[in-house]
C-alpha positions in Angstrom: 89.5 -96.4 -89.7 87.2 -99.5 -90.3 89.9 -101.3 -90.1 91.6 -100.1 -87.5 88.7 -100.9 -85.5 87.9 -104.4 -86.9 91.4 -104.9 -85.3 91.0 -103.7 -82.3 87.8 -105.3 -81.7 89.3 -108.8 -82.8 92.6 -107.6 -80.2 89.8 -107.3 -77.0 88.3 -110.0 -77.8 90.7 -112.0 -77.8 92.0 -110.7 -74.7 88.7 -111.3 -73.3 88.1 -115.3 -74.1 92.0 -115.8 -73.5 93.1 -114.0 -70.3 91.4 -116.2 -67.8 93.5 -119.2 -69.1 96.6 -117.1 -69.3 95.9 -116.9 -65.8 95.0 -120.0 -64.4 97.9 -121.3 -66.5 100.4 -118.2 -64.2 98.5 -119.9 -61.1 99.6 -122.9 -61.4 103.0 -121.8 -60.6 101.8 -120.1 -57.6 103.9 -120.3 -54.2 100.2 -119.3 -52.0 98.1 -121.7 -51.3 95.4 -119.6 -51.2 96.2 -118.6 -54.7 95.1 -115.4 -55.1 97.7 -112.8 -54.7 101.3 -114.1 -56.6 103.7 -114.9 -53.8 106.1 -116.6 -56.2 107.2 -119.5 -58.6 107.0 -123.1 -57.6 105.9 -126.3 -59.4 105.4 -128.1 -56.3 101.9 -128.3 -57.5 102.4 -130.2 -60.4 103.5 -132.7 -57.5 100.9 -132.7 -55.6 98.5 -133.7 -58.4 99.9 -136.9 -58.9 99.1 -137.9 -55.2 96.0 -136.7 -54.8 94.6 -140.4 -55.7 90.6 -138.9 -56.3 92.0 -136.5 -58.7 94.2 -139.3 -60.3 91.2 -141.3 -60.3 88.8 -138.8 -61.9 91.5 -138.0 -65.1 92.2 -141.9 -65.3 88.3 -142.1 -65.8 88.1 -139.3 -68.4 90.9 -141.1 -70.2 89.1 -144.4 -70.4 85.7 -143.0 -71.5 87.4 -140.6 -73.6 88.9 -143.5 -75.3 86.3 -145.8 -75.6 84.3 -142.9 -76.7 86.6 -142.1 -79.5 86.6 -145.9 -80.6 83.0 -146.1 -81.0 82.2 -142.5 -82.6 84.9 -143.2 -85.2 83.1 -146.7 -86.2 80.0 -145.1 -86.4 80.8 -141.7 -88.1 83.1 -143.7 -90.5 80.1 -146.0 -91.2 77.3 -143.5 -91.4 79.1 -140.7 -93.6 79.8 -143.9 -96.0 76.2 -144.9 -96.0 75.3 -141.7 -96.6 77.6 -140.8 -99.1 77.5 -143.8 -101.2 73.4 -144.1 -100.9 70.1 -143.1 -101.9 67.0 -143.4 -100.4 64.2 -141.4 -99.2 64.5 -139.2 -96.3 68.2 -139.1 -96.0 68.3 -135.2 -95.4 66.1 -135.8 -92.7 68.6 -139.0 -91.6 71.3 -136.9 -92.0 69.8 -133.5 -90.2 68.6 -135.7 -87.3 72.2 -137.0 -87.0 73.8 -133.8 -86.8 71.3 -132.2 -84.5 73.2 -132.6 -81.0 76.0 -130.5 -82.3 73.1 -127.7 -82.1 71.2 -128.8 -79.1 72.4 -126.9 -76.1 74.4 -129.4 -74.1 71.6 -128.9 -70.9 68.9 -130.1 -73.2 70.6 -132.8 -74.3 71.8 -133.5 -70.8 68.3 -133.8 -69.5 66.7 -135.5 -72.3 69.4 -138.7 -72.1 68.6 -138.6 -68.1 65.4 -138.9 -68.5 66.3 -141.6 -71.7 68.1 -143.7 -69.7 65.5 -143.6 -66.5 63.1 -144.5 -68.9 65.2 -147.8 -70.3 66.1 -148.6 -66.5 70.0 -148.4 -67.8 71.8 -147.6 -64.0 74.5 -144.4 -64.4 77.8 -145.2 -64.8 80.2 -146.0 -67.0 77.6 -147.5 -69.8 75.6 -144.4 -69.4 78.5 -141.9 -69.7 80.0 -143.4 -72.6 76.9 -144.0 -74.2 75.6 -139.8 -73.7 79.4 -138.9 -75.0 79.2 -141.0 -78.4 75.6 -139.4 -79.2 77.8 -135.9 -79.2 80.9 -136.7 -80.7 80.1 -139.5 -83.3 78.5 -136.3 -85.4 81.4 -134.9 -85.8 83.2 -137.4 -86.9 80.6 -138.1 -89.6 80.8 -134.4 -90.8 84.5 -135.0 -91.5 84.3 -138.3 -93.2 81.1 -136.9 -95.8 83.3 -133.8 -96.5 86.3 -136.0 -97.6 84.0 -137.8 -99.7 82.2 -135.5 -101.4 86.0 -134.2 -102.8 87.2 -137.9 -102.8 86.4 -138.8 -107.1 84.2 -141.3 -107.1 85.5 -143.8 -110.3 88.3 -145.2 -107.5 85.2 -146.6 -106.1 83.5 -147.8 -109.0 86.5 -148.9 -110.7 87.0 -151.4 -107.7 83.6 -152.6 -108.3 83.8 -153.0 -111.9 87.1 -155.5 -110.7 84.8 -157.5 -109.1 84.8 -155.7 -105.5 82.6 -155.5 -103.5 80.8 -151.7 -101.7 82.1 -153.5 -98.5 85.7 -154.2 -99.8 85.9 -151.4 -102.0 85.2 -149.0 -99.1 87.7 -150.9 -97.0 90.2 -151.3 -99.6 89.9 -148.6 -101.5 87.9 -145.4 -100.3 89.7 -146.0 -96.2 93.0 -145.3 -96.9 91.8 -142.5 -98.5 89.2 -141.7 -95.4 92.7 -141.7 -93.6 93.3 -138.1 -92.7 89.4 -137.2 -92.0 89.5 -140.4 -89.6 92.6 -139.7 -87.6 91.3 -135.7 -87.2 87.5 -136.8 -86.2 89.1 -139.3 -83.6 91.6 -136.2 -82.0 88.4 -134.0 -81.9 86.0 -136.7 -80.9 88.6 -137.5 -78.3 89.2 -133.8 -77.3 85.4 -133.2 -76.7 85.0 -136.2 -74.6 87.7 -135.2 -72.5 86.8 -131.7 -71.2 82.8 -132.4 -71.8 81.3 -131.3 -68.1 77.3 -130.4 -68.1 76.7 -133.9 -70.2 78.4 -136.0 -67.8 76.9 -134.5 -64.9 73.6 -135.5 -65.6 74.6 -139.2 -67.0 77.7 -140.1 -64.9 77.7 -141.8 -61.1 80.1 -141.3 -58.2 82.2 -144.5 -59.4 82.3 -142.6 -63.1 83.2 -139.5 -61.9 85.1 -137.3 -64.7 87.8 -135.1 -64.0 85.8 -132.1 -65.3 82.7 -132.8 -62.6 85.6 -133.6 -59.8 87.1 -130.5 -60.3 83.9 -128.8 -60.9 83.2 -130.3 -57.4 86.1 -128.9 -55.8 86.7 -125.6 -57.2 82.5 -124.8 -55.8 84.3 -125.3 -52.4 87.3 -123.2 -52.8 90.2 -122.5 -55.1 92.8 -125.3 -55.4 96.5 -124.6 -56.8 96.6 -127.9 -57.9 93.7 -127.6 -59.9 94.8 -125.3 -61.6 97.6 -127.3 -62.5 95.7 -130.5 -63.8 93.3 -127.9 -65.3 96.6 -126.5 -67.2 97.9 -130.0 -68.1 94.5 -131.1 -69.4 94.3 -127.7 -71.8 97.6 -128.3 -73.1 96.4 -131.9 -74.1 93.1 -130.5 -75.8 95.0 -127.4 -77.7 97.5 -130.1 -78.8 94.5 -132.9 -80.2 92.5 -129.7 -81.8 95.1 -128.7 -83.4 96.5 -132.2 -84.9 93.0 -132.4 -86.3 93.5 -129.4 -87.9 96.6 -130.0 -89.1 95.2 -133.1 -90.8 92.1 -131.5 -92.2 94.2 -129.4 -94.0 96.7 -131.6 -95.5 94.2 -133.3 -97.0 92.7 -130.9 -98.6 95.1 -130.2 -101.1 95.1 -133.9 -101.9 91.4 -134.2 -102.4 91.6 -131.2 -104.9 94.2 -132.4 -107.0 92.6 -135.8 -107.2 89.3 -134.2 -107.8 90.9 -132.0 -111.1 
């Protein structure tokens, strides 16, 4: 009986998170304008994304700064787990708490607080701003991935590189990075994926030339519904599930790696 009702609980709530994208997806497909009742099939909406130029505009935006994003969060997780990994010193829980703390922070808080950051600094929204307020959120996650590939990585690869005469630098890129590999690549699909569909940060750090494809369509759904919303919406969601799950695909693989090298 427990289990029985384990299952069904697990069954509604699935239903429950996943039924609205089930039917956005269905809309998008929608013959009615209006899209609310179902008239028919069409895809003529997948059409009319592509020339609606602001819409175009907004995703082309969310690709740059998704990308840029992505470049800079995997430098600086890559870097930092390292850092952390390979060194001592005091206060590095703290270091390492304080770096992982806007995974935690609710996303308003930390909305407001690099606002107000940026007013304070004089640093004009736009681009700079957005990109900036999306590494601060993403970067941490790339870190977590990289320090838990470490920590089953065995470190005499690294000191035997040294005792060669290598250096931390050029053993780390020689030696530990191709190893990194797999933790890299999944931390830049999810760093990537979270800068793409991220909406309440950029509204608070982005301008009107920046302007995501989340805060446009944000913007236009508060005015009514849009079929072809719905259909950017649904190509955007296939592009996330698809860079989740190639992170986790590579999270996993490693794994079995790292414990054979670590027995």
């Amino acid at each position: 009986m427990p289990r029985r009702s384990l299952g069904a609980w697990t069954i509604a709530t699935l239903v429950f998170l996943y039924a609205p994208i089930a039917v956005l997806v269905l809309f998008s497909f929608n013959t009615s304008r209006l899209n609310i009742v179902w008239e028919g099939f069409t895809t003529r909406w997948y059409g009319a994304m592509w020339s609606d130029v602001v819409l175009m505009k907004a995703a082309a935006n969310s690709l740059l700064v998704a990308s840029v994003t992505t470049l800079l969060s995997v430098a600086l997780g890559t870097a930092g787990g390292w850092l952390l990994h390979r060194y001592r010193f005091p206060g590095a829980r703290l270091w390492r708490a304080l770096i992982l703390t806007p995974m935690l922070v609710p996303e308003v808080v930390m909305g407001v607080s690099l606002l107000a950051l940026f007013v304070f600094l004089r640093l004009e929204l736009g681009f700079t701003s957005l990109i900036l307020a999306h590494v601060t959120f993403c970067f941490p996650f790339v870190l977590m991935l990289v320090q838990s590939r470490l920590a089953r990585l065995d470190p005499a690869l690294e000191e035997a590189a040294m005792d060669l005469g290598a250096t931390p630098a050029i053993a780390f890129r020689r030696v530990l990075l191709p190893q990194l590999r797999p933790a890299v690549v999944s931390g830049a699909l999810l760093a990537f994926a979270l800068s793409l569909d991220e909406l309440i940060v950029s509204y608070f750090t982005a301008s009107a030339a920046s302007r995501t494809l989340p805060l446009e369509i944000f913007g236009r759904v508060r005015r009514g519904l849009d079929p072809s919303l719905n259909a950017i919406s649904t190509c955007f969601l296939l592009a996330s599930m698809m860079l989740v799950l190639g992170s986790e695909v590579l999270r996993r693989r490693s794994e079995p790696v790292a414990q054979g090298e670590k027995r």
